[in-house]
C-alpha positions in Angstrom: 85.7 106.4 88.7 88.5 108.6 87.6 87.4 111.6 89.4 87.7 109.1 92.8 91.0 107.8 91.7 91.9 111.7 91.5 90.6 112.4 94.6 92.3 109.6 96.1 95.5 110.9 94.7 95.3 114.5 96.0 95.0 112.8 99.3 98.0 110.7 99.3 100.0 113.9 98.1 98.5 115.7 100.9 100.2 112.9 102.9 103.4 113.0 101.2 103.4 116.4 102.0 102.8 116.0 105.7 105.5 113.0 106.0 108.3 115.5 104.0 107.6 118.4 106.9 107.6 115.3 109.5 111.3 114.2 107.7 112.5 117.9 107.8 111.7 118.2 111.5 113.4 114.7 112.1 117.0 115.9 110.3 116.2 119.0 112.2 116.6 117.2 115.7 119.5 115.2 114.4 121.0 118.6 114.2 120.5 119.5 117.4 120.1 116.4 119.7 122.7 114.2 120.8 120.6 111.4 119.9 121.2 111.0 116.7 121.0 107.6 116.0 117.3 107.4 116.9 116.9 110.5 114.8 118.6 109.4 112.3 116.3 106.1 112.0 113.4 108.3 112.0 114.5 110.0 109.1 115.0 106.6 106.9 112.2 105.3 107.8 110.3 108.8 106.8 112.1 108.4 103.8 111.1 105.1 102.7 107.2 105.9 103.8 107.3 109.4 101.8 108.9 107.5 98.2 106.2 104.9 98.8 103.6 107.5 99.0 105.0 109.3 95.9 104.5 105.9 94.0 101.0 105.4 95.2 100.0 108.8 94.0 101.5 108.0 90.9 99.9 104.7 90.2 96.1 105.8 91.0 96.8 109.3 88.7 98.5 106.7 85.6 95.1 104.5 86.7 92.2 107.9 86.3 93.7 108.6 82.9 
């Protein structure tokens, strides 16, 4: 079961990684846009998805050990 749990892990970092690039490219368009309110909603809620992420992975590699 732990090699699955790592698996599983490597996954959600994978993800985490994919939301931080998403969360770069979001303060990126709050840069240049004049919309920056809508960017800047995007970015908090990227934020809040990429920490919870970083929790999950942490939980299922505290769980394989």
């Amino acid at each position: 079961m732990s090699e699955a749990l790592d698996g599983l892990a490597d996954e959600v970092a994978q993800l985490a990684e994919r939301v931080s690039d998403a969360l770069f490219g979001a303060v990126r368009a709050q840069l240049r846009d004049d919309d920056a309110d809508a960017a800047k909603e995007l970015e908090r809620r990227l934020a809040r998805v990429r920490r919870s992420l970083a929790k999950a992975e942490a939980l299922l590699r505290g769980q394989s050990e």
